[in-house]
C-alpha positions in Angstrom: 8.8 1.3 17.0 8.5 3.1 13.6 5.7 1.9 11.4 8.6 1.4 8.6 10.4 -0.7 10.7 7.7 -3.7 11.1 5.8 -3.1 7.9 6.7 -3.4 4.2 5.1 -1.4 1.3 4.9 -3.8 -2.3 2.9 -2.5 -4.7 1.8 -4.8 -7.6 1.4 -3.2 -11.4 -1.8 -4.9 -13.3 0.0 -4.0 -16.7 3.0 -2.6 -18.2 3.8 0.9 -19.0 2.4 4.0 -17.9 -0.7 4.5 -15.4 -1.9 6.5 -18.3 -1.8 4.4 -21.3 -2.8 0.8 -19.1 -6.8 -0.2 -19.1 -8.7 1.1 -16.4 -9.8 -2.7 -15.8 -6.3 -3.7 -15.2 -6.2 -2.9 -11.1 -2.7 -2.6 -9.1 -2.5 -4.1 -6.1 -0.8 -2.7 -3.1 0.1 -4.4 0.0 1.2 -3.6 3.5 3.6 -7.0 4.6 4.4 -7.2 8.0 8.7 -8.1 7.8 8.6 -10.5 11.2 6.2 -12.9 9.8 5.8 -11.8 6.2 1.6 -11.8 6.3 0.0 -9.2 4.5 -1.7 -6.9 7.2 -3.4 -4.3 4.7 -4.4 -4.8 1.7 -6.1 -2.4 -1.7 -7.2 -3.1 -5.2 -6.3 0.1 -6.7 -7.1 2.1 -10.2 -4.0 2.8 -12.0 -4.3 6.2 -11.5 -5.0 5.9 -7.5 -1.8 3.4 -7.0 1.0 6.4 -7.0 -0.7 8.7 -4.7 -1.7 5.7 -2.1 1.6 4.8 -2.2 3.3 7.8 -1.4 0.3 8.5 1.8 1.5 4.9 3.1 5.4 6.2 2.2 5.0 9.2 4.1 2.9 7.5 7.2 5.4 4.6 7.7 8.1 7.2 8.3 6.9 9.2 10.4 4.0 6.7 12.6 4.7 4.6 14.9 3.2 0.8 14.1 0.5 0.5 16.4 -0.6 4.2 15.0 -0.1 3.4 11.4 -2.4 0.8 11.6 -5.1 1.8 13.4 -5.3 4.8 10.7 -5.0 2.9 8.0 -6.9 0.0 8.7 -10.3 1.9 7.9 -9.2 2.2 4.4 -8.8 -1.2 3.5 -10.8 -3.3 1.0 -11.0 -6.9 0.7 
């Protein structure tokens, strides 16, 4: 099965406005939500500035990787 066909991408903006005009304290949050149960499986607390192109990786992977794959490669990137 398709990694985009399990998994959900959300992404959470600290502030309002542009990535370049928001604090650097104010952190994003971006989430990988697993659609059966609806539990968070991954999980980053990201720079403005590093939210758009982590976003588009995880875009890109859950199209084209299947679930188990997806996570396994992604799941050394985390932070809690």
């Amino acid at each position: 099965m398709k990694a985009n066909r399990a998994y959900e991408l959300l992404v959470h903006r600290g502030g309002r406005g542009p990535a370049l005009l928001r604090a650097k304290d104010e952190a994003d949050h971006v989430e990988v939500v697993e659609i059966d149960s609806g539990e968070v499986v991954l999980f980053w607390d990201t720079t403005p500035q590093q939210t758009g192109r982590l976003s588009r990786a995880l875009k890109a992977d859950l199209a084209q990787m299947d679930a188990g794959a997806f996570l396994a490669h992604w799941r050394r990137y985390e932070t809690r």
